[in-house]
C-alpha positions in Angstrom: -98.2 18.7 -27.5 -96.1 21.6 -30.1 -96.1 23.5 -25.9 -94.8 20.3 -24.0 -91.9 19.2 -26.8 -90.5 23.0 -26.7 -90.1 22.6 -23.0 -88.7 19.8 -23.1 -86.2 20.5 -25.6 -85.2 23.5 -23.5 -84.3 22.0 -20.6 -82.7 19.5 -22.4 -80.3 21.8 -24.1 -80.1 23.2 -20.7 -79.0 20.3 -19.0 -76.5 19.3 -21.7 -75.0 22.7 -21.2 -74.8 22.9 -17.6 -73.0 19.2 -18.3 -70.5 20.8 -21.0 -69.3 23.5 -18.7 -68.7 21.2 -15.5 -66.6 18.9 -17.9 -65.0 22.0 -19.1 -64.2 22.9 -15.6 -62.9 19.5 -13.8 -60.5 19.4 -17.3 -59.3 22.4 -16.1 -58.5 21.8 -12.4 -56.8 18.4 -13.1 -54.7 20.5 -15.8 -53.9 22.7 -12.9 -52.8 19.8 -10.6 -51.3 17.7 -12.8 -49.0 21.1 -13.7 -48.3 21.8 -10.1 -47.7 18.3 -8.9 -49.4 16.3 -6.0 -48.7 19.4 -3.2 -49.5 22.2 -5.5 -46.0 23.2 -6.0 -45.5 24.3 -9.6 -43.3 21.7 -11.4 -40.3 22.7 -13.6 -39.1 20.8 -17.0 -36.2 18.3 -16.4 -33.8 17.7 -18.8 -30.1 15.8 -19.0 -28.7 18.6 -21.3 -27.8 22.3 -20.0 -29.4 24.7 -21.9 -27.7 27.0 -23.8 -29.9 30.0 -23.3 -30.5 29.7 -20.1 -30.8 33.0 -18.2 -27.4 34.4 -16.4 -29.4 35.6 -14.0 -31.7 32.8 -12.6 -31.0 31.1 -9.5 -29.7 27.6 -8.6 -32.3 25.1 -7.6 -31.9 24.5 -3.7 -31.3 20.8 -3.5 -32.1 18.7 -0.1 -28.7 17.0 -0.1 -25.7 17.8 -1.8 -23.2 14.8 -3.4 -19.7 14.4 -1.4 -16.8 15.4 -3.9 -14.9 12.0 -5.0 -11.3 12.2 -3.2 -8.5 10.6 -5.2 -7.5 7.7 -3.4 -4.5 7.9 -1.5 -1.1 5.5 -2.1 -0.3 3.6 1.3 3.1 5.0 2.2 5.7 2.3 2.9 6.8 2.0 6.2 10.9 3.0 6.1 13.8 0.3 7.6 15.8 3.5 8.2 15.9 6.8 9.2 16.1 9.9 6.3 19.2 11.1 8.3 21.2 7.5 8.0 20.4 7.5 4.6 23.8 7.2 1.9 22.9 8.6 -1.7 25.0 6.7 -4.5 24.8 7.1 -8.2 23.4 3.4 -8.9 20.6 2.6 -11.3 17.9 1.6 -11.1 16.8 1.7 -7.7 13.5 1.6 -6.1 14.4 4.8 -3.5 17.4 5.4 -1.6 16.2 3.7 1.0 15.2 0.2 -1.1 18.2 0.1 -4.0 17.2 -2.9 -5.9 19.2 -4.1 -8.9 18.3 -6.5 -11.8 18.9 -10.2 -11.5 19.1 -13.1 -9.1 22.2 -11.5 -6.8 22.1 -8.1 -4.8 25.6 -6.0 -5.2 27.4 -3.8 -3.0 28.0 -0.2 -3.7 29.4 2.3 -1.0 28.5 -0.2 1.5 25.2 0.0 0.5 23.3 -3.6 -0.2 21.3 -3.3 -3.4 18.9 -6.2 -3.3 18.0 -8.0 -6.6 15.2 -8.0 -8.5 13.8 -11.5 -8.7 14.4 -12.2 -5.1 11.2 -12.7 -2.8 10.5 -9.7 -0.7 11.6 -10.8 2.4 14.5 -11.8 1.7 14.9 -8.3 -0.3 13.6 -7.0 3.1 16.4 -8.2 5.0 19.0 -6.9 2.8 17.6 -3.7 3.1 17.1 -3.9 6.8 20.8 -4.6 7.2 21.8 -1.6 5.3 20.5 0.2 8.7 23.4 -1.5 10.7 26.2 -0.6 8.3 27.6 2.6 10.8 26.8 0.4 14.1 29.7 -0.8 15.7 30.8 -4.4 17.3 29.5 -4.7 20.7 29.8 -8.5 22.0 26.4 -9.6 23.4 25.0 -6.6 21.0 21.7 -7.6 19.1 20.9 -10.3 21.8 18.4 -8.6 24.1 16.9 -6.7 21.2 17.0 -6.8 17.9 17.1 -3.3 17.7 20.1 -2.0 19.7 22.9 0.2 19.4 26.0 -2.6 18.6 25.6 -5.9 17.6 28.0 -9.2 17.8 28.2 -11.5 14.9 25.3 -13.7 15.6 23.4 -10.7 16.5 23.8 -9.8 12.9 22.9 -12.6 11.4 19.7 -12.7 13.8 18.6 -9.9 13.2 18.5 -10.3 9.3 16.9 -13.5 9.8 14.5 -11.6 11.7 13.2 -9.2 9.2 13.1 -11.9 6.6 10.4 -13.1 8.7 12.3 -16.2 9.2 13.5 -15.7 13.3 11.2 -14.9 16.4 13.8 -14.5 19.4 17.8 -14.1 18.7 20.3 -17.1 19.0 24.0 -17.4 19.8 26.2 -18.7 17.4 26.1 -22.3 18.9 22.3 -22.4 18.3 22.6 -21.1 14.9 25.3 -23.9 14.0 21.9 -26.1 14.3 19.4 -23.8 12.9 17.1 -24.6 9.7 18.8 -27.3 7.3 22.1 -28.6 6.9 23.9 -27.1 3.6 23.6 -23.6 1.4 20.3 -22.4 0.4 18.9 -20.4 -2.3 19.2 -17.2 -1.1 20.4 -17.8 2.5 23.7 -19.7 3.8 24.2 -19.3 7.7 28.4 -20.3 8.2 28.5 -21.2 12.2 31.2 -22.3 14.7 32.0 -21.6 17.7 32.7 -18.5 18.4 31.9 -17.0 15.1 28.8 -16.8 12.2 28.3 -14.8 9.1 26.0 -15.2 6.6 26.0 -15.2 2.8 22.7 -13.6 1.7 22.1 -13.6 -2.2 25.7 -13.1 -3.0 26.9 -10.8 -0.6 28.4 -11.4 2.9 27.3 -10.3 6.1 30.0 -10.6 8.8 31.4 -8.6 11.7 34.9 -8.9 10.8 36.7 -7.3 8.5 39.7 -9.4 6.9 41.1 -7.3 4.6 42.0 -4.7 8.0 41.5 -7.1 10.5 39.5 -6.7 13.6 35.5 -7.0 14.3 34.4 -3.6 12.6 30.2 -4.9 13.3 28.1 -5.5 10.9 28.9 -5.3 7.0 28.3 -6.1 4.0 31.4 -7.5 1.8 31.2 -8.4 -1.7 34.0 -11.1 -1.4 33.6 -14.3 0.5 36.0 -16.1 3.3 37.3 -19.2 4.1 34.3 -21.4 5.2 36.0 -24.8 6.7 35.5 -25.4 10.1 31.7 -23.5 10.0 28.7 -25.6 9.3 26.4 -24.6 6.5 23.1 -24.2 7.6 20.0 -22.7 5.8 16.5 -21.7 6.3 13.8 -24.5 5.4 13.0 -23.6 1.6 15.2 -20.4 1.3 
């Protein structure tokens, strides 16, 4: 019996041993794996912080992709009424550019010939004042601003037409006797259209634009004048809520 229990003790311890170092050695592998990652490629240690002593000379890790650069975004650039070369400098302030002079207040001024359009007026009617400034060296040509609203001379209902045009308020030109019925009878807010036959001007937030000049005399085309004229015998006539 003393013969039988020694053997099986041995074997015993045998087994358990053989057991041990198979334990010791599938601990190992999966060390091994979990250390290299799922396709045996040797992880490294991720962190959010740079380190400071990291070696100079290591190289960068090769990334699959790299991450566009963020571009500033660029300001839309506003479309210009007139050319740079047509352009008038003046010493007024403020003013927007020297293409858009604006002034404060409800009513534009007049300086060099120049339109400033006022501050609290809504943009298209700002937008026609500054338009207009384009026309200021075109002369009068009768039937001028008819065919086109861009041409190279303009009458006086071609004037007036075309500012009503770029304040958005006019699709196709009219003659002065089709202005002496356009919009609403009586002065508006910021327009007043002053038709008869033969003639029209327009009064647009203070200032006058007319073809003829009565201080010289003659039809000049268009301008801007800061005083007004004698207005009986035109009918008043305004855009519908301007």
């Amino acid at each position: 019996m003393s013969a039988a229990i020694v053997s099986f003790r041995w074997r015993f311890a045998t087994l358990v041993a053989v057991l041990f170092a198979y334990a010791a050695t599938v601990h190992a592998q999966e060390r091994s794996s979990a250390e290299r990652g799922s396709f045996g490629v040797p992880l490294q240690p991720f962190s959010l912080r740079e380190t400071a002593d990291a070696s100079p000379g290591a190289e960068p890790i090769r990334v699959a992709y790299y991450a566009p650069r963020s571009q500033p975004a660029l300001a839309p650039r506003a479309e210009s009424v007139e050319d740079e070369d047509d352009l008038e400098t003046t010493n007024a302030s403020p003013e927007i550019n020297s293409n858009r002079p604006i002034v404060a207040g409800d009513r534009a001024i007049l300086r060099n010939g120049i339109a400033y359009a006022p501050s609290h007026a809504p943009d298209n009617i700002k937008n026609a004042i500054w338009a207009v400034n384009t026309l200021r060296r075109k002369p009068y040509v009768w039937g001028g601003g008819h065919g086109s609203f861009n041409d190279y001379g303009y009458d006086c209902s071609g004037a007036v037409s075309f500012a009503l045009h770029y304040a958005g308020l006019l699709d196709a030109p009219l003659p002065s006797s089709d202005l002496r019925h356009y919009g609403r009878r009586g002065r508006g807010r910021w327009i007043t259209i002053y038709s008869r036959n033969g003639h029209t001007f327009a009064i647009i937030a203070g200032l006058r634009l007319d073809t003829t000049d009565l201080r010289d005399g003659g039809d000049v085309g268009p301008r801007w004048y800061a005083d007004g004229r004698d207005t009986r015998g035109f009918n008043a006539r305004h855009p519908v809520g301007w």
